[in-house]
N, CA, C and O atoms as a GROMACS GRO file, in nm:
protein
  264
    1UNK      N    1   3.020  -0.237   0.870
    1UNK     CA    2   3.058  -0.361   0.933
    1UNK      C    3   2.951  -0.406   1.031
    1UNK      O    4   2.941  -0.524   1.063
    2UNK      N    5   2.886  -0.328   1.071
    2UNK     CA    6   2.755  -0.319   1.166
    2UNK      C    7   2.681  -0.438   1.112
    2UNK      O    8   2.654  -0.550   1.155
    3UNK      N    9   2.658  -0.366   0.994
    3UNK     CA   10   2.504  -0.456   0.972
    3UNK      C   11   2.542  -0.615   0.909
    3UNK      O   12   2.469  -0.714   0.898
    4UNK      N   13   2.666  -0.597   0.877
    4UNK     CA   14   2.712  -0.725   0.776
    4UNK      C   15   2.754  -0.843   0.899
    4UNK      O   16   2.769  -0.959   0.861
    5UNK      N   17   2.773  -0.811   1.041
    5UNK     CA   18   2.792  -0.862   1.183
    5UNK      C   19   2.661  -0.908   1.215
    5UNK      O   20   2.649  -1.028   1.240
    6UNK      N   21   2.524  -0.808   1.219
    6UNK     CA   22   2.428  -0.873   1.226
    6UNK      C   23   2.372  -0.974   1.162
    6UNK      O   24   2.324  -1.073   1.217
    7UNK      N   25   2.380  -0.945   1.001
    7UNK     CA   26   2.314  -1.028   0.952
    7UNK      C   27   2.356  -1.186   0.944
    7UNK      O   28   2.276  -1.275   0.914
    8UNK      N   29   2.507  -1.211   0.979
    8UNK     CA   30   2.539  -1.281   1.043
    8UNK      C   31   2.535  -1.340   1.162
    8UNK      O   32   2.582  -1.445   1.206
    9UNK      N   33   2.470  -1.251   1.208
    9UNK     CA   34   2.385  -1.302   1.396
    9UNK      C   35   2.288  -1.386   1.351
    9UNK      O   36   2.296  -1.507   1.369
   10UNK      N   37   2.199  -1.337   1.297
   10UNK     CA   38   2.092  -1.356   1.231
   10UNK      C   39   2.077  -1.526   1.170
   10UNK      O   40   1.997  -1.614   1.203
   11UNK      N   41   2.189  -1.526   1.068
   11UNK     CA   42   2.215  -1.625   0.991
   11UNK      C   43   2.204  -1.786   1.104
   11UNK      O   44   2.124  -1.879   1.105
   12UNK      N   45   2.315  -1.760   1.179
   12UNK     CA   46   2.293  -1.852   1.344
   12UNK      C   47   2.208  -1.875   1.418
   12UNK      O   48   2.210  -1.963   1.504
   13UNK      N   49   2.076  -1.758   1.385
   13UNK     CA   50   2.018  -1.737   1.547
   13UNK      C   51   1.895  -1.857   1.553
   13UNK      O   52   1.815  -1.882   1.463
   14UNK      N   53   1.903  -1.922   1.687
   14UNK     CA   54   1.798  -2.019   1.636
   14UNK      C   55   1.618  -1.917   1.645
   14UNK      O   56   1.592  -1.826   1.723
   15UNK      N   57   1.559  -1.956   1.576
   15UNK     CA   58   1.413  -1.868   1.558
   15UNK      C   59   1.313  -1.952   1.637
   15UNK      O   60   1.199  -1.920   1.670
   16UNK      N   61   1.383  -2.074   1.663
   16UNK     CA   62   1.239  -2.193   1.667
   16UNK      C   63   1.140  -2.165   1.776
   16UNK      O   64   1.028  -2.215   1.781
   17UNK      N   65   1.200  -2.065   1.879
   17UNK     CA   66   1.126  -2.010   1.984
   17UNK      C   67   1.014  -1.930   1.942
   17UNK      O   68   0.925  -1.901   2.022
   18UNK      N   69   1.012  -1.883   1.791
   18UNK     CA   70   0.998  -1.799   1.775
   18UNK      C   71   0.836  -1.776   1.725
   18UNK      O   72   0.820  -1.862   1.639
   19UNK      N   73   0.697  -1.691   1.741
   19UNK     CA   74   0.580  -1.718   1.624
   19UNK      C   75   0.636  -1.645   1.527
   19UNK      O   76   0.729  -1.571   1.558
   20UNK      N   77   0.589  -1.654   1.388
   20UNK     CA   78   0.610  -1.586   1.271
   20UNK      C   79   0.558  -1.421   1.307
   20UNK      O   80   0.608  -1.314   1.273
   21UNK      N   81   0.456  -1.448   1.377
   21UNK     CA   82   0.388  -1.332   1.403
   21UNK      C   83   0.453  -1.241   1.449
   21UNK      O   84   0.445  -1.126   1.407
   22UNK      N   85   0.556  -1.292   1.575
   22UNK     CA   86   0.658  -1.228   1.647
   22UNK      C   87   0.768  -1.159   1.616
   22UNK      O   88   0.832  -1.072   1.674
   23UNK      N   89   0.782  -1.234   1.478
   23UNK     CA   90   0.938  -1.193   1.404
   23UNK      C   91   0.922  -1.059   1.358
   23UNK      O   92   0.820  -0.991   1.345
   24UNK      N   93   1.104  -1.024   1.326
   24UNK     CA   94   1.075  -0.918   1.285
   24UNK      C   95   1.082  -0.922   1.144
   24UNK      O   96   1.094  -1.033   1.091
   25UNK      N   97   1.076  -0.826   1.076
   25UNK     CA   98   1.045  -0.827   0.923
   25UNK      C   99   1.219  -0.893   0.892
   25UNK      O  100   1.234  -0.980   0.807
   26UNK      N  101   1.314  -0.848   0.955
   26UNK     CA  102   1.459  -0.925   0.924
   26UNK      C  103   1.451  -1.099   0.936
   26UNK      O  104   1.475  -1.195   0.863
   27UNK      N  105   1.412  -1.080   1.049
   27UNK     CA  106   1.354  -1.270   1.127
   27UNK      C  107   1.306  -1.343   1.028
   27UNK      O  108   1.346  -1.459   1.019
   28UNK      N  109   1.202  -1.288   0.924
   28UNK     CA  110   1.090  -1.341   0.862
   28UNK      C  111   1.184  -1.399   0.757
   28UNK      O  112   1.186  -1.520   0.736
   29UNK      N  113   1.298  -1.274   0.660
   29UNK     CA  114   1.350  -1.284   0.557
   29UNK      C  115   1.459  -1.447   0.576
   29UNK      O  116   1.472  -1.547   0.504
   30UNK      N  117   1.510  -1.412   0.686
   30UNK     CA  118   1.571  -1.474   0.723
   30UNK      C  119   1.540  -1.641   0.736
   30UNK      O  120   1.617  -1.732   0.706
   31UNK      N  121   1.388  -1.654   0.796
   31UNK     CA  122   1.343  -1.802   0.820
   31UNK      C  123   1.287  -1.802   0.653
   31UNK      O  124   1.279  -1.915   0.603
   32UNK      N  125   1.252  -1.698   0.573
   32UNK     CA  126   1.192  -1.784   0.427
   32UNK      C  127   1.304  -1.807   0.346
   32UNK      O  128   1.277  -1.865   0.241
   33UNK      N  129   1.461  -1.768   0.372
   33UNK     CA  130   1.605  -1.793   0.269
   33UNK      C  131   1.606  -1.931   0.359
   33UNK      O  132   1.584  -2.032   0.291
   34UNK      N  133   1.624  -1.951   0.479
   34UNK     CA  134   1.596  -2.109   0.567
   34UNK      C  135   1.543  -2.213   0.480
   34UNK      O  136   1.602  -2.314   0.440
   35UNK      N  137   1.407  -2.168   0.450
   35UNK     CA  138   1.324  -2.263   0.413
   35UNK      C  139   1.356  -2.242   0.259
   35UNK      O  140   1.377  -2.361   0.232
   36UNK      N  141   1.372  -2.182   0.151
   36UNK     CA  142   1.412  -2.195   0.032
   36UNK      C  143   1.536  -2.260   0.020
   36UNK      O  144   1.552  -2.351  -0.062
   37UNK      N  145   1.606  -2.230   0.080
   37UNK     CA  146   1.748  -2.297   0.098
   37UNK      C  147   1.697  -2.498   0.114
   37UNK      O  148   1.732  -2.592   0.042
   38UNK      N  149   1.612  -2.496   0.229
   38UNK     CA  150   1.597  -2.636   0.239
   38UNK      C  151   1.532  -2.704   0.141
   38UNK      O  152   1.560  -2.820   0.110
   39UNK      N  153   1.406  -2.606   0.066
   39UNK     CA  154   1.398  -2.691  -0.075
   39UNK      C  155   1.472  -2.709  -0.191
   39UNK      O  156   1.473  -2.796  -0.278
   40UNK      N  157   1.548  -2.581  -0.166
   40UNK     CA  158   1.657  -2.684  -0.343
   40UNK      C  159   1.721  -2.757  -0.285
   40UNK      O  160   1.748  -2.855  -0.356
   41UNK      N  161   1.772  -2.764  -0.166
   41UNK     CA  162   1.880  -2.936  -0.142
   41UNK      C  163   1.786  -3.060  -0.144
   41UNK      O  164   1.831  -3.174  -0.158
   42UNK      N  165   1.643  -3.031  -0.128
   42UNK     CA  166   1.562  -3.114  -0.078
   42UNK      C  167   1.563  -3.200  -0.220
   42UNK      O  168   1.632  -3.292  -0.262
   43UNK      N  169   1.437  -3.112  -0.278
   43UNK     CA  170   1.397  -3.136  -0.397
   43UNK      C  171   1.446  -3.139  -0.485
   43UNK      O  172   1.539  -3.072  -0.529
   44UNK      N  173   1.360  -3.264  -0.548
   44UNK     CA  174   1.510  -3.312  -0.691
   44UNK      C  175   1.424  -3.268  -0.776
   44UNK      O  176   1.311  -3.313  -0.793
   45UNK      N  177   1.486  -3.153  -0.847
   45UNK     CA  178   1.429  -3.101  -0.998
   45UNK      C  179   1.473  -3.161  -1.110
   45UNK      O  180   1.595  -3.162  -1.122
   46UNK      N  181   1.386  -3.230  -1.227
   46UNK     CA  182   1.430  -3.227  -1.320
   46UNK      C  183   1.551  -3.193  -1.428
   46UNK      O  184   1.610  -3.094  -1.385
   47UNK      N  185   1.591  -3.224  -1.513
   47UNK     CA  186   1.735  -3.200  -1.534
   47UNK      C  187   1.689  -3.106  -1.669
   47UNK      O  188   1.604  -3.164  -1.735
   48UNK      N  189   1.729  -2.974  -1.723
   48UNK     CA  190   1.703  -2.901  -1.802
   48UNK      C  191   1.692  -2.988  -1.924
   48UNK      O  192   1.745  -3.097  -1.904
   49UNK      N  193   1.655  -2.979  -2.014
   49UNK     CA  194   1.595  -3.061  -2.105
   49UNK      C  195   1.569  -3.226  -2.093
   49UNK      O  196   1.616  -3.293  -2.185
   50UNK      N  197   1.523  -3.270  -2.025
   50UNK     CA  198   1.528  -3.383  -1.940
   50UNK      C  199   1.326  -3.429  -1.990
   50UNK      O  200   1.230  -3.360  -1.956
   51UNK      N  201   1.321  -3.515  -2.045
   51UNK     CA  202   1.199  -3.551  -2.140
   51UNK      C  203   1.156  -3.613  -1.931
   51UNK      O  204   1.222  -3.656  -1.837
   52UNK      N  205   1.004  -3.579  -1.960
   52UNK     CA  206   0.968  -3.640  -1.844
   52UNK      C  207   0.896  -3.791  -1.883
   52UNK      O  208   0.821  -3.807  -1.979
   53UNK      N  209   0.931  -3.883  -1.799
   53UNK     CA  210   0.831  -4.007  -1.841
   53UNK      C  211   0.731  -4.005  -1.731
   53UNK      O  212   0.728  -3.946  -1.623
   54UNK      N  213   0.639  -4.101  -1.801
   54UNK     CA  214   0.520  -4.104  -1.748
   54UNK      C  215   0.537  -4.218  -1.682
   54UNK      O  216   0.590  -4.319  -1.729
   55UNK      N  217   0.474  -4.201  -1.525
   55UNK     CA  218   0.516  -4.319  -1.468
   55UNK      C  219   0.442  -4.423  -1.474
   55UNK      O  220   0.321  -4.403  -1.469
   56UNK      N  221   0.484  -4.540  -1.484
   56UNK     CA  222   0.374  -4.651  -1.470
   56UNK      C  223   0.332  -4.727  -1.357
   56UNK      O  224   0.412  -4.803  -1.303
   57UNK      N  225   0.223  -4.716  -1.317
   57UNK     CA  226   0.188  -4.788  -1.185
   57UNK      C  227   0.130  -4.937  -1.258
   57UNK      O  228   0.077  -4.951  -1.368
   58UNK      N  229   0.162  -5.049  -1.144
   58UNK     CA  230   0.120  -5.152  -1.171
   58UNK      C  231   0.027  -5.193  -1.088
   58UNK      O  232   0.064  -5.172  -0.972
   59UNK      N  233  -0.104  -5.255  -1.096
   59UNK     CA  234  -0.211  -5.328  -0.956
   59UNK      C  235  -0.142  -5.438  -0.899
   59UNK      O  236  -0.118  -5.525  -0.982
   60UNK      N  237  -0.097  -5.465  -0.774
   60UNK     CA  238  -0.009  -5.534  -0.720
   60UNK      C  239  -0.131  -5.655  -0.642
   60UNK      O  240  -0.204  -5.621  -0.549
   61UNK      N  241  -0.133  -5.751  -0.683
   61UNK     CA  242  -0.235  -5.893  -0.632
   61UNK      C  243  -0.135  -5.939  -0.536
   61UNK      O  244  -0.013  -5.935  -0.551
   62UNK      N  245  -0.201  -5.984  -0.439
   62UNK     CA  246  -0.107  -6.093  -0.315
   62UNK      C  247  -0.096  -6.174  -0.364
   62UNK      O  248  -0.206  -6.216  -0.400
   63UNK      N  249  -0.007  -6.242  -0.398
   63UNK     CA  250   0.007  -6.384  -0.421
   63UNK      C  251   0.004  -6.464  -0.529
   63UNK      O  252  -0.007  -6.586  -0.543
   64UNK      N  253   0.022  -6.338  -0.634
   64UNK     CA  254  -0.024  -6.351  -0.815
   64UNK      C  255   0.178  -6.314  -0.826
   64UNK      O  256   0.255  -6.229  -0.780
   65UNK      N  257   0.189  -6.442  -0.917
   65UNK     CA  258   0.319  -6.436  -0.977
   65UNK      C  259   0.321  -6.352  -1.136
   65UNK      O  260   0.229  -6.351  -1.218
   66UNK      N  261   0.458  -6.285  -1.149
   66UNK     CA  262   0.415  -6.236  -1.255
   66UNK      C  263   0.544  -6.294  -1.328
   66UNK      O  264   0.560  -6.276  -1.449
   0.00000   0.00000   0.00000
């Protein structure tokens, strides 16, 4: 129950005080599940078989009607 209390300390604890350098090897695990965590909500992945298109950029003129 010990450690399953900490790692729940952990989970809360703010780090931002913190250098990477400083952390401990728990700290570290802890701020890179942080930051993985923030890229899959972030980032929008592709949808599993999901054809990619190619995007088209257009040259945009001031003042040219299209």
């Amino acid at each position: 129950m010990g450690a399953a209390m900490k790692n729940d300390d952990l989970t809360q604890a703010d780090l931002s005080h913190l250098r990477v350098q400083d952390m401990t090897d728990a700290q570290r695990a802890e701020l890179r599940r942080r930051f993985e965590d923030f890229v899959t909500r972030v980032v929008k992945r592709p949808l599993p078989g999901a054809a990619e298109k190619p995007t088209r950029v257009e040259k945009w003129t001031p003042g040219m009607k299209r």
